[in-house]
C-alpha positions in Angstrom: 1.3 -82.9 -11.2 2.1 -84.8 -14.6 -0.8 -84.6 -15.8 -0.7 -80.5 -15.0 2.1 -80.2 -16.9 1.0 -81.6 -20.0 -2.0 -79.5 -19.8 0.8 -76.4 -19.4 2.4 -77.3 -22.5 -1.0 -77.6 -24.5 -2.0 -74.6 -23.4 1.7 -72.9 -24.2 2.2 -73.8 -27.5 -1.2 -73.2 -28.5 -1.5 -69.3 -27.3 2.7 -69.7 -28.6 4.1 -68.5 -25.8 7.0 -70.0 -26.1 9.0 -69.1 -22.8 6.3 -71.1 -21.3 6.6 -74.0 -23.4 10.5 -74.1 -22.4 9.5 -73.9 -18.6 7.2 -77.4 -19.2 10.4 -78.9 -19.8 12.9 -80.8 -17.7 16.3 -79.4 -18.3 17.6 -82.5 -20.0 14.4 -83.2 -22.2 15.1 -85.4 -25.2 13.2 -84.8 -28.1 12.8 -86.9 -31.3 10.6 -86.5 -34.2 9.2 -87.7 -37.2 7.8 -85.0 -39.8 7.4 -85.9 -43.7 10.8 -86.4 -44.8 12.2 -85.5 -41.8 13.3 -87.3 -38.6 15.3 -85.8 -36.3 16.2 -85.2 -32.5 17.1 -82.0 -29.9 18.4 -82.4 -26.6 18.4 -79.2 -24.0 15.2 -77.3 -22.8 16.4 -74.7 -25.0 17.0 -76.3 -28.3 13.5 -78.2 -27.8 11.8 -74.9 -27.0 13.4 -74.2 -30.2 12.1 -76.4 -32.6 8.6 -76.0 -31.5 9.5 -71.8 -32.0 10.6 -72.3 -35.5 7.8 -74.7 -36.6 5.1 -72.3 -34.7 6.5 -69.2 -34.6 5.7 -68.0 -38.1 2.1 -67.7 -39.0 0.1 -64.8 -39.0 -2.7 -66.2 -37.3 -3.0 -69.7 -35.4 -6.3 -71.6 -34.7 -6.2 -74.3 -32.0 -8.4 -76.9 -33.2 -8.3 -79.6 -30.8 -5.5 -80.6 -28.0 -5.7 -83.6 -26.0 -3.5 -85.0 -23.3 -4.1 -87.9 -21.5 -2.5 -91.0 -19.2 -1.2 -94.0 -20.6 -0.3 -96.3 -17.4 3.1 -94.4 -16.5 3.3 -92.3 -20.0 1.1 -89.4 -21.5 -0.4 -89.2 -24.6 -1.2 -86.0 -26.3 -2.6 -84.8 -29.6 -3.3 -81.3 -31.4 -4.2 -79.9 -34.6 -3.9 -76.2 -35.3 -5.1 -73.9 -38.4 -1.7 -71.7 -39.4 -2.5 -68.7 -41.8 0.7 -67.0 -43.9 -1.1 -64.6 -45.9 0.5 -65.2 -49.4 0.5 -68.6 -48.4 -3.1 -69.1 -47.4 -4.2 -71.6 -43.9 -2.7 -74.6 -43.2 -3.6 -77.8 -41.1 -1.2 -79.2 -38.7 -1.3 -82.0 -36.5 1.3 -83.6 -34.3 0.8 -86.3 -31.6 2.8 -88.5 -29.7 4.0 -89.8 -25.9 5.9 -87.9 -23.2 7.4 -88.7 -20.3 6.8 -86.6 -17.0 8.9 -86.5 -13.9 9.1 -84.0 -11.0 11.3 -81.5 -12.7 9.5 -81.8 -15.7 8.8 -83.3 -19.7 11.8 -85.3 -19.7 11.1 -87.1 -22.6 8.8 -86.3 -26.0 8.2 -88.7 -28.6 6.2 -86.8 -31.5 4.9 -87.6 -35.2 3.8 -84.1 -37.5 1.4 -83.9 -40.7 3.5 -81.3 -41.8 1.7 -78.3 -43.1 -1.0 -79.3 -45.1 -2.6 -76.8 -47.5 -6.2 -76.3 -47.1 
């Protein structure tokens, strides 16, 4: 069931359909981050849904490149990298990974680390 989950969210945020990502999520999901310059946390389904809205919500055109999720004893690890095209901006790489933790009603918990948008 965990492990279903984190392949839901994967698949979610990488076709951005971000009602979907939101209904990975345990109610009371904590999120923190680390992005260059940037650390930060949300707490809420909604605000998390959020953050990953406003960070993918804007390209043009995004590329999945790779996604991985995978068990770590009682944790799950997951990695992706997406291509993010703003035309008078030109393509961008982006790749975030980190650890979430899973539980019947949900991802209760995400712990993530972001590139940042890095020009091609």
């Amino acid at each position: 069931m965990a492990q279903q989950k984190l392949d839901q969210f994967l698949a979610a945020l990488g076709a951005r359909r971000f009602d979907d990502v939101k209904a990975t999520f345990a109610p009371d999901v904590k999120f923190r981050f680390l992005m260059p310059g940037v650390a930060g946390e949300a707490d809420g389904a909604d605000d998390v849904a959020g953050k990953f809205q406003a960070w993918f919500g804007w390209p043009e055109k995004l590329e999945v490149v790779t996604t991985v999720g995978e068990t770590v004893v009682d944790r799950y690890a997951f990695k992706y990298r997406f291509r993010a095209l703003k035309t008078d901006a030109g393509w961008r790489t982006i790749q975030q990974q980190g650890m979430m933790d899973i539980s019947d009603s949900g991802i209760t918990a995400i712990d993530l680390v972001c590139s940042g948008f890095r020009a091609e």
